[in-house]
KEKE-3310 file (N, C-alpha, C; in steps of 0.2 Angstrom, whole numbers, plus 5000, padded with zeros to 4 digits):
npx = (5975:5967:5970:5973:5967:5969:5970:5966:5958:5940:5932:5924:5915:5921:5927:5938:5942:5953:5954:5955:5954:5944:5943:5927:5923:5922:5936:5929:5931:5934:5948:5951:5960:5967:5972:5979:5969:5977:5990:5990:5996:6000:5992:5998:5997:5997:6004:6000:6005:5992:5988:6001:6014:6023:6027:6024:6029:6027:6031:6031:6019:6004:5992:5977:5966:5949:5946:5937:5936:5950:5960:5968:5969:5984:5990:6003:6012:6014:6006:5996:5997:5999:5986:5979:5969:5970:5983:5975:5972:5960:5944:5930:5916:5903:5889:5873:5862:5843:5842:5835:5832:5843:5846:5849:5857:5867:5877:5891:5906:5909:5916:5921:5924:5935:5940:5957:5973:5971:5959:5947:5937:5931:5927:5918:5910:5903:5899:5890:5883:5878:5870:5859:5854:5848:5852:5862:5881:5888:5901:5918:5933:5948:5956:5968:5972:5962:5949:5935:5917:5905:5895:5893:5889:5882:5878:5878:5888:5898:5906:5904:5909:5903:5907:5903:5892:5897:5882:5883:5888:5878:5867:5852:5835:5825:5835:5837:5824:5817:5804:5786:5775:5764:5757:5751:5736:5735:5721:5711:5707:5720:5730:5730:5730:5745:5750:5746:5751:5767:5767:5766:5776:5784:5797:5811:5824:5839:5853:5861:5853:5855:5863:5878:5875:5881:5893:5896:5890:5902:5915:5910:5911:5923:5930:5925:5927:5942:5944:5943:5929:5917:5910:5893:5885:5870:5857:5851:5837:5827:5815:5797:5789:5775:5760:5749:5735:5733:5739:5731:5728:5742:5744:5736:5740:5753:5752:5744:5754:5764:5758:5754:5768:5773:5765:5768:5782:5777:5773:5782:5789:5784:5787:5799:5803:5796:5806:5819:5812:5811:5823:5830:5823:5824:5839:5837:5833:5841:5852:5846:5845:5860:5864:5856:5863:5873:5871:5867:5880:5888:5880:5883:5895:5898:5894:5905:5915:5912:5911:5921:5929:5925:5929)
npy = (5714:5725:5741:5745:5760:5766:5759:5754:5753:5747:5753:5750:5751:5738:5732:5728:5729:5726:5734:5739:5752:5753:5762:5766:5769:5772:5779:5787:5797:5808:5812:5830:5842:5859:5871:5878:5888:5890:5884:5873:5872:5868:5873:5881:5886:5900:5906:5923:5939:5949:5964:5965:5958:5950:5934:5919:5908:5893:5889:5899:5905:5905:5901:5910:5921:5930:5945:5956:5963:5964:5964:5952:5937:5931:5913:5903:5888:5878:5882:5880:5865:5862:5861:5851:5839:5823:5811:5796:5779:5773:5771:5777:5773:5780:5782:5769:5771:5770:5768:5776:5788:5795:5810:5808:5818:5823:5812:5808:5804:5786:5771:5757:5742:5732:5716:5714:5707:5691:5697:5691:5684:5694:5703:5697:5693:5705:5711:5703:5704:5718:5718:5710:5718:5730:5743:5758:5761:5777:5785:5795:5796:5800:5807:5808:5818:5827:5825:5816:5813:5797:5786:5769:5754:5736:5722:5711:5704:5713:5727:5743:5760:5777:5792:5808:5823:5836:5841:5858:5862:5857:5867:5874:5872:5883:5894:5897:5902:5897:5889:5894:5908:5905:5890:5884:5874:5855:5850:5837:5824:5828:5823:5811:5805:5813:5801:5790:5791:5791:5776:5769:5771:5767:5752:5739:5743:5748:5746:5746:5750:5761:5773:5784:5793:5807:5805:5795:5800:5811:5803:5798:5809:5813:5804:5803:5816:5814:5806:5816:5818:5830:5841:5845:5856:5854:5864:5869:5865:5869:5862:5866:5872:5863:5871:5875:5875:5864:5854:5842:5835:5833:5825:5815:5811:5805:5795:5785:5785:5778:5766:5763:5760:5750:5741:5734:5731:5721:5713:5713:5702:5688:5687:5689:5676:5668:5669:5663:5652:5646:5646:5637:5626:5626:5625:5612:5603:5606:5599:5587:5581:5581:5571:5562:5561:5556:5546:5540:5537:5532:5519:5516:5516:5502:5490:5493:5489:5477:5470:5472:5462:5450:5448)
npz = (4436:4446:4454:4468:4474:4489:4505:4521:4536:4540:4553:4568:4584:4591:4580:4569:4553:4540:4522:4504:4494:4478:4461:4458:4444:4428:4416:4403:4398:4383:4374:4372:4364:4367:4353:4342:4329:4318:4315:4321:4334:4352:4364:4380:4397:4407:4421:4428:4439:4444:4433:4428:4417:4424:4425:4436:4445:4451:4463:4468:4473:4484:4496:4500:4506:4504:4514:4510:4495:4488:4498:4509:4517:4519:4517:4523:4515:4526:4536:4529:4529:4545:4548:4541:4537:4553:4545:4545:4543:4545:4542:4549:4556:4560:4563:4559:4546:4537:4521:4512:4518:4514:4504:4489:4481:4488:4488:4481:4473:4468:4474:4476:4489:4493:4503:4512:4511:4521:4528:4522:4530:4538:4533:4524:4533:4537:4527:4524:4538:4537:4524:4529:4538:4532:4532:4528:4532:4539:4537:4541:4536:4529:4512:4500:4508:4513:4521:4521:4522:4523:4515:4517:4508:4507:4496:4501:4495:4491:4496:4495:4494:4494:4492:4500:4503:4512:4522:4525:4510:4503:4493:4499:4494:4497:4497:4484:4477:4469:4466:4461:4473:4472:4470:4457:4457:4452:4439:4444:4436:4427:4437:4438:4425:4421:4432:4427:4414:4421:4424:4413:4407:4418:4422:4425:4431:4422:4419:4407:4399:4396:4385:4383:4371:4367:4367:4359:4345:4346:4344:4333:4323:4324:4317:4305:4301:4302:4291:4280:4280:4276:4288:4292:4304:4310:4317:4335:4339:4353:4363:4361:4377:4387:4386:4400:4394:4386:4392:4395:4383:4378:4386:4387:4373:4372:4382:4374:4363:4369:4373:4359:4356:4366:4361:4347:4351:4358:4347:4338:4344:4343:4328:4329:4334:4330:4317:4322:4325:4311:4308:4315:4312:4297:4299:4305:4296:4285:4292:4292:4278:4276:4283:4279:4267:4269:4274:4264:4255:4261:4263:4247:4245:4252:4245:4235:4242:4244:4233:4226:4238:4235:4221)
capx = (5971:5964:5974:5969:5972:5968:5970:5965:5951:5932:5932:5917:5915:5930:5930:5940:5941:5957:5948:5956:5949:5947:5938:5920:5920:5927:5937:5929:5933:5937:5954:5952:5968:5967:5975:5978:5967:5980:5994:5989:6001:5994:5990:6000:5994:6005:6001:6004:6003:5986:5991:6008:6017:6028:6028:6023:6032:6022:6034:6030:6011:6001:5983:5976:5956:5948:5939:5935:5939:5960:5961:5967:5974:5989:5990:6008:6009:6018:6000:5991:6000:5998:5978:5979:5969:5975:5981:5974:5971:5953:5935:5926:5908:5899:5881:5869:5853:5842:5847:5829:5835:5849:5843:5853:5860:5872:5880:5900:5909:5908:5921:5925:5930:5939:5946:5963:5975:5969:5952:5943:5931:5928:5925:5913:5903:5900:5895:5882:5877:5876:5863:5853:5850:5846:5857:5870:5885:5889:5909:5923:5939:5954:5959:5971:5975:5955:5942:5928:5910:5907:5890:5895:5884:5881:5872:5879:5894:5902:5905:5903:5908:5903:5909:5896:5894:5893:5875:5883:5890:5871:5862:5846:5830:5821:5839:5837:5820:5812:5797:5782:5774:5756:5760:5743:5735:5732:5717:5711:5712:5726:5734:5727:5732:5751:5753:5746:5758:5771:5766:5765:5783:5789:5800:5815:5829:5846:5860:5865:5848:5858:5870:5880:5874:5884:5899:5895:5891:5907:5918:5909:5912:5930:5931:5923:5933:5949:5942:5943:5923:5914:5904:5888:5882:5864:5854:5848:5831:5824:5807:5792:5784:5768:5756:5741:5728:5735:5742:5728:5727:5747:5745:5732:5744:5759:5749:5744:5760:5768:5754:5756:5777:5773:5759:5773:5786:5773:5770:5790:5793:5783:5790:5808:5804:5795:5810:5825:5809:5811:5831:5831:5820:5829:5845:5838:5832:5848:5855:5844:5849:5866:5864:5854:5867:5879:5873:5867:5887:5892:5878:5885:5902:5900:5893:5909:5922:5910:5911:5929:5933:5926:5937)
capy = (5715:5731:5743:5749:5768:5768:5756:5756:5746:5749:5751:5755:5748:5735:5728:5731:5726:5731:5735:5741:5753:5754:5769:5763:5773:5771:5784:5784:5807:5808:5820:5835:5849:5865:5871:5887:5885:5893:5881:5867:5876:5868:5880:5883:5889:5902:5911:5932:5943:5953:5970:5966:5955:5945:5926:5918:5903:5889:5887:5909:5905:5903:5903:5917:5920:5937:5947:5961:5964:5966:5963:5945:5935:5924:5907:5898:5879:5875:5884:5874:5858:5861:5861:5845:5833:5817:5804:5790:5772:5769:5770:5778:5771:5783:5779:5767:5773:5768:5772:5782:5793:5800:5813:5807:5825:5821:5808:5813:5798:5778:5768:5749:5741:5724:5714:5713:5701:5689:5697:5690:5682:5697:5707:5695:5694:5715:5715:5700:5709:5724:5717:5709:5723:5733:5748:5761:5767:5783:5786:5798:5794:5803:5803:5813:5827:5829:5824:5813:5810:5791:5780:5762:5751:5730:5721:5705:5702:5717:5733:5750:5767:5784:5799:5813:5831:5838:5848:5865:5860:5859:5873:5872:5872:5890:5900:5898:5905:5892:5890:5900:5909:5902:5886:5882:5866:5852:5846:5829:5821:5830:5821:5805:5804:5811:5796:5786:5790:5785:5772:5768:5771:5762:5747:5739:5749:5741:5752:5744:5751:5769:5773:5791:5794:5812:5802:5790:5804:5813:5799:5797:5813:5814:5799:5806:5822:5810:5806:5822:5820:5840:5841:5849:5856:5855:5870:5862:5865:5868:5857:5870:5872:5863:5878:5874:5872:5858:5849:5835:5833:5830:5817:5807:5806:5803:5789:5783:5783:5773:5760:5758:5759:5743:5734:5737:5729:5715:5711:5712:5697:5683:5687:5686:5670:5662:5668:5661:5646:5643:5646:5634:5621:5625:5620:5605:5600:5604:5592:5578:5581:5580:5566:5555:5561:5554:5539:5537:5537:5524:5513:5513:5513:5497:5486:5493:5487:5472:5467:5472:5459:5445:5447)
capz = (4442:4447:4458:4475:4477:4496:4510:4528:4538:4542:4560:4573:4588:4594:4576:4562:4545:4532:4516:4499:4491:4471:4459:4450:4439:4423:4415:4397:4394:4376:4377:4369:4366:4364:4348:4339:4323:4311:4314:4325:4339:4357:4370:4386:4402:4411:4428:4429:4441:4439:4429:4427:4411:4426:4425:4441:4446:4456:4469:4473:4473:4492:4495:4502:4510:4503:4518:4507:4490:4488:4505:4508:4523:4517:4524:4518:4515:4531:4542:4529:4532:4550:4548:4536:4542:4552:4539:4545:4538:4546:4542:4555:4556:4565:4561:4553:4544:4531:4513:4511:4522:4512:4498:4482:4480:4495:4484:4476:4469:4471:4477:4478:4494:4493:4508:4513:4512:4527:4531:4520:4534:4544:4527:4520:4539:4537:4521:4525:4543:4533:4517:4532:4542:4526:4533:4528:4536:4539:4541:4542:4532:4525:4507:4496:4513:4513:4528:4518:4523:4516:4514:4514:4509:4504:4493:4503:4496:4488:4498:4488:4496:4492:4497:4502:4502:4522:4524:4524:4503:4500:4493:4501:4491:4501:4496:4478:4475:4463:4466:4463:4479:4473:4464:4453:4460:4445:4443:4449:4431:4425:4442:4437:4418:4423:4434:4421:4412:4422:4426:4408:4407:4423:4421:4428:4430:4420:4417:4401:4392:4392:4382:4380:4365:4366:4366:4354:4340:4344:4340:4324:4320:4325:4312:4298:4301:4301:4285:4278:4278:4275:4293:4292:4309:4311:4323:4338:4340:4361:4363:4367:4383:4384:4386:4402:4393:4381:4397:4395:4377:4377:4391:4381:4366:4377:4383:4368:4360:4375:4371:4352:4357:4369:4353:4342:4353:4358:4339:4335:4349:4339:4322:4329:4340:4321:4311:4324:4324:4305:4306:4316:4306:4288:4298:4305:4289:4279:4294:4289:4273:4276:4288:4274:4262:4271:4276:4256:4251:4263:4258:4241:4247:4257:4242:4232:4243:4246:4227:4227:4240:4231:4218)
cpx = (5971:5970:5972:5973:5970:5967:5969:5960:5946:5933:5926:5916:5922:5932:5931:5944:5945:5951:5954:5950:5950:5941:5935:5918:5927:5929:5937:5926:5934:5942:5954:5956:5965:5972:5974:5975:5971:5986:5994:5995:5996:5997:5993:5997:5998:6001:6006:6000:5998:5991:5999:6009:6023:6022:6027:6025:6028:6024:6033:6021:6009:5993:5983:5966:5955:5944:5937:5940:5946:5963:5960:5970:5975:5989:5996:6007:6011:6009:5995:5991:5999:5991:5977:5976:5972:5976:5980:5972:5965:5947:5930:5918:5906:5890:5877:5863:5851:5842:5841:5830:5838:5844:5849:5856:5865:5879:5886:5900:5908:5915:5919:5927:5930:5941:5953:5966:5973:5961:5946:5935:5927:5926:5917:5907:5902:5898:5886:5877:5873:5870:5858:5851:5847:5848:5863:5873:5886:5897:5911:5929:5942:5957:5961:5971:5967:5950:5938:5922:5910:5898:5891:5887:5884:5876:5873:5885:5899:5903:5906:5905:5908:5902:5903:5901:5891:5888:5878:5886:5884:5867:5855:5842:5828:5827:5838:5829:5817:5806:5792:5778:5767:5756:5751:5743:5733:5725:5716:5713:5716:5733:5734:5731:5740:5752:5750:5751:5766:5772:5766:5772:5789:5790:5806:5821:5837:5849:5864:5860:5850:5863:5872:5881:5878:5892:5902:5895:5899:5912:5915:5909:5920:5931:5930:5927:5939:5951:5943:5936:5920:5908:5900:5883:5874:5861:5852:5842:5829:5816:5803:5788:5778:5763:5751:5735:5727:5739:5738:5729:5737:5748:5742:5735:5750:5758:5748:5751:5764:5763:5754:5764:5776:5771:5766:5780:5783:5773:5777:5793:5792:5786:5798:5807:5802:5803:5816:5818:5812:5819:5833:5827:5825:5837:5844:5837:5838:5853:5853:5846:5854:5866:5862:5859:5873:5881:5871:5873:5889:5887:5882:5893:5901:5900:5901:5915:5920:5913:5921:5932:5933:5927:5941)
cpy = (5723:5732:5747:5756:5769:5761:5758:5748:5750:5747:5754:5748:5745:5730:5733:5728:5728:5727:5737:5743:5754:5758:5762:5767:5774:5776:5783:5791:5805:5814:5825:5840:5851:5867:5877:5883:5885:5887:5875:5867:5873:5874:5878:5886:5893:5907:5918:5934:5948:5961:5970:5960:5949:5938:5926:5913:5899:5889:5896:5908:5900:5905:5907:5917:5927:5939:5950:5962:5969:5966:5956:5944:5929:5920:5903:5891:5875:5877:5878:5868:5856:5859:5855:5842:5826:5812:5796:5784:5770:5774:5771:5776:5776:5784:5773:5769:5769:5772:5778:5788:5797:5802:5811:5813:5826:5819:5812:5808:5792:5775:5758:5746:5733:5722:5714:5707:5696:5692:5695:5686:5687:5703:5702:5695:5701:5716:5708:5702:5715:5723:5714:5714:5729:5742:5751:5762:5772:5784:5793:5794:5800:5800:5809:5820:5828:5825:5821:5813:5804:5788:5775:5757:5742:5729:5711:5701:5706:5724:5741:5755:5773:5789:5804:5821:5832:5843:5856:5865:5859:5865:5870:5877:5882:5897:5901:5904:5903:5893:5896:5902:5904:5897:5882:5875:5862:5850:5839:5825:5825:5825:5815:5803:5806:5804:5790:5786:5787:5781:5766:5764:5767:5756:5748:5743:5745:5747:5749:5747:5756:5769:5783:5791:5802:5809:5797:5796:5811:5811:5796:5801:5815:5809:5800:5813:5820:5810:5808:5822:5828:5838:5847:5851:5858:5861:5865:5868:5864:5866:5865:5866:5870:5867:5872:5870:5865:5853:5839:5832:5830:5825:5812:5807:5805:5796:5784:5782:5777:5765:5758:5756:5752:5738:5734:5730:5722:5709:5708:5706:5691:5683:5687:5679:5663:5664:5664:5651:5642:5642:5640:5626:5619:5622:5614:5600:5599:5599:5586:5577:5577:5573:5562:5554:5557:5546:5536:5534:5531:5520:5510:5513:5504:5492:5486:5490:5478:5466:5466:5465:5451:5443:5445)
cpz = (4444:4451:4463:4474:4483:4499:4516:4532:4543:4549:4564:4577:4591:4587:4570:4557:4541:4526:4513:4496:4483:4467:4456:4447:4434:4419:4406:4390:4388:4378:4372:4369:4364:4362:4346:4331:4316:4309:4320:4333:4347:4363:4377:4391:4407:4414:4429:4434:4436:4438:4428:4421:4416:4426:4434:4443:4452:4460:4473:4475:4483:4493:4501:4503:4508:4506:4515:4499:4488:4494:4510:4514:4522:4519:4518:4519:4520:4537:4536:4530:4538:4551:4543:4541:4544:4548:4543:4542:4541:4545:4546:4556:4561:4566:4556:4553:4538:4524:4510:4512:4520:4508:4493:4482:4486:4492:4480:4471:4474:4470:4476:4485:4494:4498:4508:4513:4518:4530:4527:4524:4538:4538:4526:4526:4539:4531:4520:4530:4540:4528:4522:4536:4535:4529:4531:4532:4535:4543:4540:4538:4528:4518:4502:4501:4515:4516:4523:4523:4519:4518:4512:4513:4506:4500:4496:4502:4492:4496:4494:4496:4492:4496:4495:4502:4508:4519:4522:4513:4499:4499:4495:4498:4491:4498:4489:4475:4470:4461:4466:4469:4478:4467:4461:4454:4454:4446:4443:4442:4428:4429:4438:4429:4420:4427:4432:4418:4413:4424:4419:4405:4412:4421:4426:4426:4428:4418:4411:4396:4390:4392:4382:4374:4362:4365:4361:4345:4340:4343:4333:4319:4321:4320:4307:4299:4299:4295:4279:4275:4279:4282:4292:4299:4308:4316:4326:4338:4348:4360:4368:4374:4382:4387:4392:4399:4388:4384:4396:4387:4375:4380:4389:4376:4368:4377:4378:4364:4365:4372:4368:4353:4360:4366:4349:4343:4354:4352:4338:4339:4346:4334:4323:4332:4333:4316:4315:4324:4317:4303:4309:4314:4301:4293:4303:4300:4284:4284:4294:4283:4273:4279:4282:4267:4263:4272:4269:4251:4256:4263:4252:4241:4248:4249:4235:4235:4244:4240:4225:4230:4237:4225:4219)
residu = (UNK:UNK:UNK:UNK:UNK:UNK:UNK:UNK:UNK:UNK:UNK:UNK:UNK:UNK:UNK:UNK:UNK:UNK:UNK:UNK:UNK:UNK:UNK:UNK:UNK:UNK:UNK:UNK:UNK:UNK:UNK:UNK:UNK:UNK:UNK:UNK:UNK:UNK:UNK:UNK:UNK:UNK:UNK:UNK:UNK:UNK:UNK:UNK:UNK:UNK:UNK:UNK:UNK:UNK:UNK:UNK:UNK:UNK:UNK:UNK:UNK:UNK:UNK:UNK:UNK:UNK:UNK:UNK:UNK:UNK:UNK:UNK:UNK:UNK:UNK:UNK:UNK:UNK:UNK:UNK:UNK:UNK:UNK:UNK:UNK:UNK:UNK:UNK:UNK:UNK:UNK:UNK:UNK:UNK:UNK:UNK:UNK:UNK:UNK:UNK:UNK:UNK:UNK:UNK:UNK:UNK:UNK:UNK:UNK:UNK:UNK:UNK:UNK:UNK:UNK:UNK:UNK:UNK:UNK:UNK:UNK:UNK:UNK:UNK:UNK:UNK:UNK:UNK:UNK:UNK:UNK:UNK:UNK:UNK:UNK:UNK:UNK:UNK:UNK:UNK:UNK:UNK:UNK:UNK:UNK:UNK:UNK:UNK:UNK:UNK:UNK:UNK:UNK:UNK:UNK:UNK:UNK:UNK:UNK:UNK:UNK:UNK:UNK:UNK:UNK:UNK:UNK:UNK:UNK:UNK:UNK:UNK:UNK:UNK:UNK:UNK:UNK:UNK:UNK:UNK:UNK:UNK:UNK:UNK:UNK:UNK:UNK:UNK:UNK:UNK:UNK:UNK:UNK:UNK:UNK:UNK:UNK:UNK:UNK:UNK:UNK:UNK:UNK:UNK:UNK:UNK:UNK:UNK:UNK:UNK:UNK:UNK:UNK:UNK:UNK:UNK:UNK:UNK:UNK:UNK:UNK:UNK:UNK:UNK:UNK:UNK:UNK:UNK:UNK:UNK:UNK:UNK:UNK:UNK:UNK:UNK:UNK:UNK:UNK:UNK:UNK:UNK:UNK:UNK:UNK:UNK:UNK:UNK:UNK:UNK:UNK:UNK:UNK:UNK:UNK:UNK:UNK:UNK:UNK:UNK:UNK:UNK:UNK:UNK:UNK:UNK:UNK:UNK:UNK:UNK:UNK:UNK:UNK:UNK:UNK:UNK:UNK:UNK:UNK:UNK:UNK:UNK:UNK:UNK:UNK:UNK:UNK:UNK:UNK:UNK:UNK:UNK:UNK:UNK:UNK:UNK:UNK:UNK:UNK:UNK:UNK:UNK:UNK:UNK:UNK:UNK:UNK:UNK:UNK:UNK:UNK)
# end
């Protein structure tokens, strides 16, 4: 059975709901050491004083705020301790909005929330009001010493949390300096053949159709390496930029490809549906076979025991 790392209960208004909460997200890192190449020696980590050859011991070490460079104002763990936030064990609900509303880029990590022992009635009525009003909440929660932002949400019979990034943790778009000041307008078909295209491309969205494929080839090579197979790294290669003026002529072979990629798939459907058709024939036939074969030995059984008996 799983194991909750956080308990408490979702509270807003005058009702409140214990919850258990458990990670969704599966931990599936490949562990990599670091190793000295010459003798397989793994690598240590040890904290020095800057310009100095001393050793620093964790328990001398204190965080510290830099106004000006070299010029810090210390804070020991007893003043951070003090500004800890409350630990409390509930769920502040402080808004509902619809899920539109959020920008994806907010979005941290995803959570689990499970009833409590005994709430299982007043869980499953919040997570049904919830998938009928077609609203998220928007909470407060404490977890591991640190203040959360969270977005609870249903689907009617599960509850999911994920924690957020507060507004000021967002770089916004105007700081960075992206875009260009005169961004060149497309033209009308340019517009039209792009959303063609995706349009081309759209389907339902299943989360089992993508695989880590970077994860998948470095455990095939951690294998052949085991091996003592000779790896040969290949150059990667970066896909050119489509140039302006070759904008349409890539979208009409985009599209055309997408199109023979769906003929192709269409074609390959019948030819599996006739060969699992015919596997399934040849073994109904080799069971009539067997069937007639079987009932052809106890026919000539019978007459042997028959002759047998009147003897």
């Amino acid at each position: 059975m799983a194991r909750a790392i956080w308990s408490g209960s979702i509270s807003f208004g005058l009702l409140n709901v214990p919850v258990r909460m458990y990670s969704a997200v599966a931990r599936r890192n490949i562990a990599l050491r670091e190793i000295r190449e010459s003798d397989s020696s793994r690598i240590k980590l040890r904290r020095f004083a800057e310009g100095t050859d001393d050793e620093v011991e964790r328990d001398e070490i204190i965080k510290a705020y830099e106004l000006t460079p070299g010029q810090y104002v210390p804070l020991t763990k007893d003043e951070m301790a003090a500004l800890a936030p409350e630990k409390t064990r509930a769920i502040e609900v402080e808004d509902f909005v619809d899920l539109t509303e959020i920008d994806p880029i907010y979005f941290d990590s995803p959570y689990y929330l499970g009833p409590a022992d005994g709430a299982e009635k007043a869980y499953s009525l919040l997570a049904s009001a919830m998938a009928a009003s077609g609203k998220v909440a928007i909470a407060h929660f404490v977890l591991r010493n640190k203040e959360n932002l969270a977005a609870i949400r249903s689907d009617g019979k599960v509850l999911t949390l994920t924690t957020m990034r507060f507004a000021d943790e967002v770089v916004p778009v105007a700081e960075l300096d992206i875009l260009p000041e005169k961004a060149a307008k497309p033209a009308k078909r340019e517009q039209e053949m792009a959303e063609q295209l995706i349009d081309s491309l759209s389907t339902d969205f299943e989360p089992d159709a993508y695989k880590d494929e970077y994860r998948e080839q470095l455990l095939a090579l951690i294998e052949r390496k085991a091996e003592g197979k000779e790896i040969v790294a290949s150059e990667a290669v970066a896909p050119k930029a489509t140039k302006a003026p070759d904008l349409m002529a890539a979208l009409e072979e985009s599209i055309a490809a997408v199109a023979g990629r769906k003929t192709g798939a269409a074609k390959a459907k019948p030819k599996a549906k006739a060969a699992k058709s015919s596997r399934t024939k040849a073994g109904g036939k080799t069971a009539a076979k067997a069937k007639k074969a079987k009932s052809t030995a106890g026919a000539t059984k019978k007459p042997s025991r028959a002759k047998a008996k009147s003897k």
